[in-house]
N, C-alpha and C positions, 0 to 999 in steps of 0.2 A: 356682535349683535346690534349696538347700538349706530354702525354704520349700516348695515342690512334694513334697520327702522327708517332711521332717515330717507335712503334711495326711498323704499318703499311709498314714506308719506310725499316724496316731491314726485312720484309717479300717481300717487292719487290723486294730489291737488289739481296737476294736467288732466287727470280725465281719463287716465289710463287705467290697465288690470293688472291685478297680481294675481300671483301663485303664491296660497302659505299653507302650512300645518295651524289649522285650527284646535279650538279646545277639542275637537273629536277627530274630523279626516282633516284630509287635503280637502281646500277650497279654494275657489276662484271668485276673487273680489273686488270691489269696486267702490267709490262713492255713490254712497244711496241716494245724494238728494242733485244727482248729477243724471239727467233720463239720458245724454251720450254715451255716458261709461257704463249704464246700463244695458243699453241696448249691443255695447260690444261686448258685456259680458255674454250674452244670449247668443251671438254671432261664435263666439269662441266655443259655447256648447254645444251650437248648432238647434240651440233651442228655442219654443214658439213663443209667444208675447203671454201666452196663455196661464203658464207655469208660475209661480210665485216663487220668489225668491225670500230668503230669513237677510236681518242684519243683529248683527254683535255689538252689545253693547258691554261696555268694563264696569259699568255700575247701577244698581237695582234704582238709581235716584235719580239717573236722567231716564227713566221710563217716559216721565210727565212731559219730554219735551218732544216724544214721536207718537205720544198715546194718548188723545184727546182728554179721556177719566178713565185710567185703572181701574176695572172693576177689582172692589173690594178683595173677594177671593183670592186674589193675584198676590197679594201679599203675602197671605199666611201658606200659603202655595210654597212662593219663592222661598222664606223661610224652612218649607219640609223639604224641600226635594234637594237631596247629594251625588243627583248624577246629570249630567247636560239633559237639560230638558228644554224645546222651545216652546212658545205660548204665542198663538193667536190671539192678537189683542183687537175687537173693534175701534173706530173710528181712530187710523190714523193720520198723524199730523207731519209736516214739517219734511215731509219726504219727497221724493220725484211721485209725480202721478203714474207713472209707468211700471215704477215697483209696489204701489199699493194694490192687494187685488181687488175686485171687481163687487166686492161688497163694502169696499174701503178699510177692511181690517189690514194688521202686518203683522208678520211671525218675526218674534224677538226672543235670543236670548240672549244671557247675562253671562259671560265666561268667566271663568275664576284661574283659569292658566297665565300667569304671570308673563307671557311671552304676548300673547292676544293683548292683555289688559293694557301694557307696554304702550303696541301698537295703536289701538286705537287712541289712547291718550294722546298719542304724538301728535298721531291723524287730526283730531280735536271733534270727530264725528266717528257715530260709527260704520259698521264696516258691514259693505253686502259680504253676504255668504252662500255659494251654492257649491255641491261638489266638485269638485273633478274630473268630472267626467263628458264624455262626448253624450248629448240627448241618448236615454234608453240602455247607455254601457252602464255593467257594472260599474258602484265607485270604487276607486282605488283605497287598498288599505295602508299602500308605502308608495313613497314617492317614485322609488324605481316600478311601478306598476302604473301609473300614468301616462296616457295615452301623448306619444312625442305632442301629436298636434297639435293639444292641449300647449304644451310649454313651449311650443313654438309660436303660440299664436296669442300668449300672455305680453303684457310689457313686460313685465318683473316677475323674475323667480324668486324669491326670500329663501336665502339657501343655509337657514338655521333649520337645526333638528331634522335633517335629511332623513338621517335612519331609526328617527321616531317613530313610534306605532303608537296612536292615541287609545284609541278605541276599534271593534271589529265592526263597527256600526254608528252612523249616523244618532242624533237627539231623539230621543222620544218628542212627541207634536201633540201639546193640548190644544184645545179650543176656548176660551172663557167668553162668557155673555156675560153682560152688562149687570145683569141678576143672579150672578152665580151659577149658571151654567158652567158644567165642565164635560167638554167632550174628548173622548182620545182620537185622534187623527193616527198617532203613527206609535206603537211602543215603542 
């Protein structure tokens, strides 16, 4: 594992994509605060500029270095919830302008799987996240169900936990406003 980490982080630092088992599916990831490796993640999906992408972070206390002010809520949030949840945080910071969307918020979660946490520590940043998938397919729920393209068209495959099965479904998606709004985007 801890050679699979490594490649991995000297394929991020270049600029490049990987292929890993996230805390839920298969994703295809990149450095966030890099808009080239962004833009080839979107190329590898075949997807538009328009779609927002999540990044992973391994700990609830670097929030403050991509999330201008946590609103309050967000904590005692973080606190309740025991299953992958992402959260729409307004005004983010410290990222590619390409991966913020269009109202400057960014979808972040916190992963608690030891293999993710692992990784982005290595990384020293966190880590874009989007499915698996080509724009509009189904995502994949095991690796052998991944579209070739896809893993042909990645730098790096991470080829721990192959015959993993995390979850049958992607994170639940809040929304949180600045004054405790909470909206649900996705169960």
């Amino acid at each position: 594992m801890k050679a699979e980490i490594e490649k991995a982080v000297e394929v991020l630092h270049a600029g490049g994509t990987i292929l890993y088992l996230t805390d839920t599916i298969w994703g295809i990831g990149c450095d966030p605060t890099n808009p080239q490796a962004i833009d080839r993640v979107r190329k590898v999906k075949a997807r538009g500029d328009a779609k927002s992408m999540i990044i992973l972070l391994d700990d609830v206390i670097k929030l403050d270095q991509y999330v201008r002010k946590v609103p309050d809520v967000a904590w005692d949030f973080l606190d309740q919830v025991d299953t992958p949840v992402t959260i729409i945080y307004p005004g983010a910071q410290n990222l590619a302008k390409n991966l913020i969307a269009a109202d400057g918020s960014v979808a972040i979660r916190i992963v608690h799987d030891p293999f993710c946490q692992e990784l982005i520590r290595a990384f020293g940043k966190p880590l874009v996240s989007t499915s698996a998938n080509l724009s509009g397919d189904p995502y994949p729920l095991t690796f052998n169900k991944i579209n070739p393209q896809i893993i042909n068209t990645v730098d790096y495959v991470i080829r721990v936990n192959l015959d993993l099965v995390r979850l049958t479904k992607p994170s639940s998606i809040v929304k949180l406003g600045l004054n405790g709004e909470i909206e649900l985007i996705r169960p």
